[in-house]
C-alpha positions in Angstrom: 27.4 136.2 45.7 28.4 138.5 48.6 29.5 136.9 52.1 26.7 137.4 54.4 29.7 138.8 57.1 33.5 139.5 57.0 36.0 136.0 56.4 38.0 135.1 58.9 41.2 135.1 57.7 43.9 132.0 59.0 46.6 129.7 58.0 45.9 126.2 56.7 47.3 123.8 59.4 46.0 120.2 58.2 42.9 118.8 56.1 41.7 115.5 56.9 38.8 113.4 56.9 38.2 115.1 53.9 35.1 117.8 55.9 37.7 118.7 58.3 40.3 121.7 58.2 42.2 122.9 61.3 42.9 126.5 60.7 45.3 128.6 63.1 44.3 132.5 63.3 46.2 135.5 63.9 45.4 135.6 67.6 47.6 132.0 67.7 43.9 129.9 68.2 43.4 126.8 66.5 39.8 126.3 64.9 37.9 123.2 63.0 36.2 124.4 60.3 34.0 122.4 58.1 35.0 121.6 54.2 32.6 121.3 51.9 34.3 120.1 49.0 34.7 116.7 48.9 37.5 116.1 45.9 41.0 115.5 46.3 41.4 120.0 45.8 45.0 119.1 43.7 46.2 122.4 43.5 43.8 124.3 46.3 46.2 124.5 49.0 49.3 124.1 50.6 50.4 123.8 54.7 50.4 127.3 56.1 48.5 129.1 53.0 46.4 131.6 54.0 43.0 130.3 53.9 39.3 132.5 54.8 36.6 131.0 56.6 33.1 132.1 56.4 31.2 132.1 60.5 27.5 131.0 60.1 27.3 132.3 63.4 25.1 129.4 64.3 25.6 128.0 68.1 23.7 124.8 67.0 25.9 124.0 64.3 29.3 121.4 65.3 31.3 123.2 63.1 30.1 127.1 62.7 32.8 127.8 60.1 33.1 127.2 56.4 36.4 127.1 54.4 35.4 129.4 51.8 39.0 130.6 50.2 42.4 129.8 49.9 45.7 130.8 48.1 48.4 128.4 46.5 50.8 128.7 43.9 49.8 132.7 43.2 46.0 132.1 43.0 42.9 133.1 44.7 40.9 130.1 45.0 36.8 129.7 45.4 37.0 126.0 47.1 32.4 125.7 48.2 31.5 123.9 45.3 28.2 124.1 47.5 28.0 127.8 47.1 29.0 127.8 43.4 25.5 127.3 42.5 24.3 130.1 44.2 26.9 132.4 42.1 26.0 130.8 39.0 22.2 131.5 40.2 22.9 135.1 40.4 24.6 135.2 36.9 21.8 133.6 35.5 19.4 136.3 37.0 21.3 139.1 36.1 22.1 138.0 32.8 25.9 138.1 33.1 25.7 134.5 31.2 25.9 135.7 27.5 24.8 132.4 26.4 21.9 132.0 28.2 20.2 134.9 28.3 16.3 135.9 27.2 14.8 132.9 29.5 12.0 133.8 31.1 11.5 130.6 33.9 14.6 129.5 36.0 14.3 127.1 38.7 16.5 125.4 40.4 17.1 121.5 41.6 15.3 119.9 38.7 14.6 116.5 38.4 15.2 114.6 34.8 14.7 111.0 34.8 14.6 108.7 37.9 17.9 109.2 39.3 19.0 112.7 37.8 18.2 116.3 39.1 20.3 119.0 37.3 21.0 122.1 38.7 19.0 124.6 36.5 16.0 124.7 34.0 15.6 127.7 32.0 12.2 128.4 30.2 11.1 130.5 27.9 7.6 129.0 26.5 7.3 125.4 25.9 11.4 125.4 25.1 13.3 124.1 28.0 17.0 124.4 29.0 19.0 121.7 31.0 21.7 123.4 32.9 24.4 121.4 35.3 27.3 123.1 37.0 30.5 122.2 38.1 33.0 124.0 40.2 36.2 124.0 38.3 39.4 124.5 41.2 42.1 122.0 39.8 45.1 124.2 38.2 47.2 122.3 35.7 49.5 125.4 35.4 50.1 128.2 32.7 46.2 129.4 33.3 45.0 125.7 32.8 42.2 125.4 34.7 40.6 121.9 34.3 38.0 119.0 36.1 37.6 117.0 37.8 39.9 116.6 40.5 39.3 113.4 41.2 37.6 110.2 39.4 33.7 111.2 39.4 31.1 108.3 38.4 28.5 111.3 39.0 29.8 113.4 36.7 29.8 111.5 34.1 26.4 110.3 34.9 25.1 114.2 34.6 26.8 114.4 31.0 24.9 111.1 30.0 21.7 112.7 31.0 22.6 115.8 29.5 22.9 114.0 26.2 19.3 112.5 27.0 17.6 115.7 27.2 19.0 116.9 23.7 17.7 113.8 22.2 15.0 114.8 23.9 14.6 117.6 21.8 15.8 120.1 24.6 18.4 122.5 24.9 21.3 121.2 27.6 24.4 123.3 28.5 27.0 122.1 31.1 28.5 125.3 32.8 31.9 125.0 34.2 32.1 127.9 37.2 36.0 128.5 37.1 36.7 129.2 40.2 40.6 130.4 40.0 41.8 133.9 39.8 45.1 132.9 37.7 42.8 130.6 35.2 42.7 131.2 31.3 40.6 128.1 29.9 39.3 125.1 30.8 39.3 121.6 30.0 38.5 118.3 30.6 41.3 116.5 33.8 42.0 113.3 31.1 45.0 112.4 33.1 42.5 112.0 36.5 39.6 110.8 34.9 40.0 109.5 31.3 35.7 108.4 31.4 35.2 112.1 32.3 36.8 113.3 29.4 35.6 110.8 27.2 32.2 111.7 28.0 32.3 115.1 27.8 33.8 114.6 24.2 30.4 112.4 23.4 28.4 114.7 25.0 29.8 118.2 23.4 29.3 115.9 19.9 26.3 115.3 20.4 25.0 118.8 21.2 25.5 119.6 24.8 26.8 123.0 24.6 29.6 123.0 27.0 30.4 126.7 28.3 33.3 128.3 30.9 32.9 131.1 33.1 35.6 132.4 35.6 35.1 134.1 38.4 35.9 137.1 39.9 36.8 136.5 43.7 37.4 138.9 46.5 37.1 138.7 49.9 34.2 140.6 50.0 32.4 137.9 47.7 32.3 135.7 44.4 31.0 136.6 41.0 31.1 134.7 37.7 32.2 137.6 35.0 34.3 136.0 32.3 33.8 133.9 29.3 36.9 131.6 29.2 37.2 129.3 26.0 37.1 125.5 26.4 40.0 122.8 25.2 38.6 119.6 24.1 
């Protein structure tokens, strides 16, 4: 996924109200930009990091930028779990998910059941493949990346589904997009979110194939490359 235009690159002054970051630019300005992750981001950021902000350039929107990157503790930082989709969307196109290739279909925002839409069906005939992503930013340290960052009743939610649709008789994968540069593997945040990981254990025993992908992240854009083993 390539930025549409150059980031605007600041220092981190505050984040608040969890949408809200006050950014301070070279020039010495002070800008609101929005935030649209909406976990705890352990890990994602620290007072005066340098952060980059993506400019929708879109005089009808409150807050115009986007908080789209950050540094802490060494590491370059994807922190738009809203975008992630859209560089996992890519990867699925171009193939650059191993795992997943030789579909033929792929469409996005699919609903399964009455209250559940994951984020990607694959086709290929009548055989169907259940895809949900999540945007991995939490660093435990010593490459450790892990989620979530925060207690999610959602998540856990998606992986119950995800079991549905294997007993189903359809394939499900859940696809964590690691989004750090220093990250190595991946694994369940037990410590934050005990149900999470107790789930994911279920659900990765009963067939949900559970995969890792890092990506590769620049200022120029973000692009899933990697395979990274998982730790249950």
């Amino acid at each position: 996924m390539k930025f549409p235009s150059t980031l605007v690159e600041g220092r981190l002054e505050r984040r608040y109200q969890r949408f809200f970051a006050d950014v301070r630019l070279p020039d010495g300005s002070r800008v609101t930009a929005h935030c649209a992750n909406p976990g705890s981001m352990k890990s994602c950021w620290s007072e005066q990091g340098r952060v980059w902000l993506s400019d929708s350039n879109d005089p009808r929107r409150k807050l115009r930028l986007t908080w789209e990157l950050s540094e802490a503790g060494g590491a370059r930082i994807f922190v738009n779990p809203l975008a992630a989709n859209r560089v996992v969307h890519e990867a699925l196109v171009r193939g650059a998910v191993t795992e997943l290739r030789g579909y033929t279909g792929l469409r996005r925002e699919v609903r399964f059941g009455a209250r559940t839409r994951f984020d990607f069906m694959l086709e290929q005939g009548s055989a169907r493949c259940f895809v949900e992503v999540k945007n991995v930013t939490l660093g435990l340290g010593h490459g450790r990346a892990a989620f979530p960052d925060s207690v999610t009743e959602r998540g856990a939610r998606h992986l119950q589904e995800l079991i549905r649709a294997v007993e189903d008789g359809h394939r499900a994968v859940l696809l964590f997009c690691v989004s750090r540069s220093d990250a190595r593997s991946a694994e369940p945040a037990s410590e934050i979110d005990p149900n999470y990981a107790r789930w994911l254990t279920r659900a990765r025993d009963a067939g949900v194939e559970v995969l890792a992908y890092k990506c590769r992240i620049t200022q120029r854009g973000v692009w899933l490359r990697q395979s990274l083993p998982v730790r249950l």
